[in-house]
C-alpha positions as a printed Julia matrix, in Angstrom:
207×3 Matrix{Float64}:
  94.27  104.13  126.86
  92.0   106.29  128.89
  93.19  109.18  130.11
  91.52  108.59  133.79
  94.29  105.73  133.63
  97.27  107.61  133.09
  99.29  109.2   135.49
 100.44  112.84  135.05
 103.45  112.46  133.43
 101.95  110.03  130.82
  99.12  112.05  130.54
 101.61  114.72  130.08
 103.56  112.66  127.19
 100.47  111.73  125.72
  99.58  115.55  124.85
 103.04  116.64  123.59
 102.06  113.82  121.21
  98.94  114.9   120.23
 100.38  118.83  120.02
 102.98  117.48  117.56
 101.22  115.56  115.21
  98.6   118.44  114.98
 101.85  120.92  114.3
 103.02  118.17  112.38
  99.94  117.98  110.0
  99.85  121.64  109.48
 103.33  122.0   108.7
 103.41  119.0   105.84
 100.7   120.43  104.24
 102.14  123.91  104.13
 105.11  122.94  103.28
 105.42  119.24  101.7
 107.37  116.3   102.99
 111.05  116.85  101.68
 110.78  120.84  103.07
 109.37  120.32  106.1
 111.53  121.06  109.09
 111.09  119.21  112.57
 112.24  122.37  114.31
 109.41  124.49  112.8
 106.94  121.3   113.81
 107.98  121.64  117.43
 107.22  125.26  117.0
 104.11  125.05  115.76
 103.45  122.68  118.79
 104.78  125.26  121.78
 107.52  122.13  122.28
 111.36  121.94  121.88
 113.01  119.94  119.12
 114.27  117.51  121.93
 110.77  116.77  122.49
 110.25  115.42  119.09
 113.06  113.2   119.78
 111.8   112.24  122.94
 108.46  110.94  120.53
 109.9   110.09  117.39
 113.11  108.74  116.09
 112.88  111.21  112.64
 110.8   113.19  110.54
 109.72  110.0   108.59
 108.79  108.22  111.61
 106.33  111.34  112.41
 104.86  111.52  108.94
 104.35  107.79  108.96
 102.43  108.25  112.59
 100.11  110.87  110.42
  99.8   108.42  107.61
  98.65  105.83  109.85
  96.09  108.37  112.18
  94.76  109.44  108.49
  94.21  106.08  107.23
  92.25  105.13  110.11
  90.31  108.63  110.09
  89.42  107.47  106.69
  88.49  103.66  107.5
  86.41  104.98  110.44
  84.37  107.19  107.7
  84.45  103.64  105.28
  82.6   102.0   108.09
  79.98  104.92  109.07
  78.78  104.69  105.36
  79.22  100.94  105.18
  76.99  100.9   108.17
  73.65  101.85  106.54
  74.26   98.61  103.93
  72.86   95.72  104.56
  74.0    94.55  101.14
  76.61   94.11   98.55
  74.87   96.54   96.38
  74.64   98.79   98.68
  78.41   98.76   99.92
  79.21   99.18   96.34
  77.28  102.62   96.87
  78.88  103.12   99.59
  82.12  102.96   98.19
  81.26  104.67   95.34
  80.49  107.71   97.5
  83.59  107.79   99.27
  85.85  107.76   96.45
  83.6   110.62   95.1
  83.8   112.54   98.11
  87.09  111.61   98.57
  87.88  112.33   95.04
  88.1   116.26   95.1
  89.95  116.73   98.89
  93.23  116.39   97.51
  95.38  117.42  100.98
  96.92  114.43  101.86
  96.49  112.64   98.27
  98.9   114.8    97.3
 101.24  114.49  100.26
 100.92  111.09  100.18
 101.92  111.37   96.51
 105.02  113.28   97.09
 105.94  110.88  100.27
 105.97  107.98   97.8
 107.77  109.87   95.42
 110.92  109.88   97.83
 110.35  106.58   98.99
 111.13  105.48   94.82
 114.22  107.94   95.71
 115.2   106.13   98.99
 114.41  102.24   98.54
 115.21  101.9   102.21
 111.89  104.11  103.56
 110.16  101.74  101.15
 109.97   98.93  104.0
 109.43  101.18  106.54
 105.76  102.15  104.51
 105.08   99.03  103.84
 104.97   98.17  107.79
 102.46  101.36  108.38
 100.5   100.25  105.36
 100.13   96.58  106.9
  99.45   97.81  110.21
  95.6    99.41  108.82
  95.03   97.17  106.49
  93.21   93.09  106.81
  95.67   91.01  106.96
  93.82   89.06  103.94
  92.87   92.23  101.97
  91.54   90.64   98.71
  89.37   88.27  101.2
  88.05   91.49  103.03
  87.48   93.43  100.0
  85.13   90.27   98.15
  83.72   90.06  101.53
  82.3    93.6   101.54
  81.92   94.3    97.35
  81.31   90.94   95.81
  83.58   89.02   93.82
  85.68   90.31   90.71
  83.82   89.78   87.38
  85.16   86.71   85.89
  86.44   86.67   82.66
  89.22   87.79   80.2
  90.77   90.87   81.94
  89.06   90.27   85.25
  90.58   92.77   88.2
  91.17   91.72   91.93
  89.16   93.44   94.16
  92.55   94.36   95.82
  93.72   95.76   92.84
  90.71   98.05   91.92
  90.96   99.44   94.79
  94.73  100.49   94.59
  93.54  101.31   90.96
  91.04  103.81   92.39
  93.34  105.33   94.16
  96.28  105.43   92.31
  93.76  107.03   89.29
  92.25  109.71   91.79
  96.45  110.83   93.15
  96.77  111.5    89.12
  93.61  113.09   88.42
  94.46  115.29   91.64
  98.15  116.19   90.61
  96.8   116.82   87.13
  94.39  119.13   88.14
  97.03  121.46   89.44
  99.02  121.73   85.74
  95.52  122.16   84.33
  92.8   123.5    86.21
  90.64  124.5    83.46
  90.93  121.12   81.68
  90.79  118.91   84.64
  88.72  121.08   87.55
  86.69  119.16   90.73
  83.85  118.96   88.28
  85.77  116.79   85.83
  87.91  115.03   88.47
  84.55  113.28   89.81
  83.09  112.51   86.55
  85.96  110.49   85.95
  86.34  109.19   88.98
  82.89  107.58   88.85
  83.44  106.33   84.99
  86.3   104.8    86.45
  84.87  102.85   89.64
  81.93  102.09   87.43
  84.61  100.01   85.04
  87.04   98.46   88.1
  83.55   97.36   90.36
  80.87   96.76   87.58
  79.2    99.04   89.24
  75.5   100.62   87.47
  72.96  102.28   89.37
């Protein structure tokens, strides 16, 4: 909503919002998910604790807000490069140089990473991501996928377009987490020359 149509007190909301999910961001990245503290988050953000509360119902329900802001920050960057395609060849390049660029800026892979980690530990947050993750996604997510990167390959060990994707992703978290136990084995170098051996396989992808 504009802010020219809020009044001053939701104006006044809407920044404390916008203060702690910037704190918010900082913080779980400094610190990881499990460690960070919601009193040091509304710190960071010049606010009380009790404002938090006033926001958010826990430090889950915050992370999940960031989780959702992120995913759109990165669908809005999906679409900018997407927008210079006028062809399923060309949104397969597209994609391939997002996951490349994505590939090496391992922030929130990791976080993310560590997030779902404790969701395995507590099956009850597992609902609770599943909700965010619907709310960013197409509805029909194999349909939108074919839509914008062809079909699958048919055959004998054929891969959903769904599924590649998750694969992608799921490949890049390891690569990243990898790369911190071995740096000299696995550097950003290495982690991208995979990473495009490995959308080249899932998409049938060749340049």
């Amino acid at each position: 909503m504009p802010a020219s149509t809020l009044n001053k007190h939701e104006q006044k909301t809407q920044e404390t919002r916008r203060l702690l999910l910037a704190a918010a961001e900082k913080i779980f990245i400094r610190d990881g998910y499990e460690k960070a503290d919601l009193g040091v988050i509304a710190s960071e953000a010049g606010r009380t604790k009790g404002a938090i509360y006033g926001q958010f119902k826990s430090k889950e329900e915050v992370f999940l807000a960031l989780y959702e802001a992120q995913a759109l920050r990165y669908r809005a960057k999906m679409q900018e490069l997407l927008s210079f395609s006028k062809s399923i060849e060309g949104n397969l390049t597209a994609m391939r140089k997002y996951v490349l660029e994505f590939a090496t800026n391992d922030t929130w892979g990791l976080l993310l990473l560590e997030y779902r980690l404790f969701v395995v530990r507590h099956p009850e947050a597992k609902e609770r991501l599943n909700q965010t993750y619907t709310s960013v996604v197409s509805a029909d997510e194999e349909k939108r996928y074919v839509e914008l990167l062809g079909p699958a390959p048919k055959g004998k060990g054929s891969i959903s377009r769904s599924a590649a994707v998750h694969a992608m992703f799921a490949t890049l978290s390891a690569l990243q987490l990898e790369s911190k136990f071995a740096p000299k084995a696995i550097g950003a170098t290495e982690i991208r020359d995979i990473a495009a051996k490995v959308f080249d396989a899932l998409f049938g992808y060749s340049k």
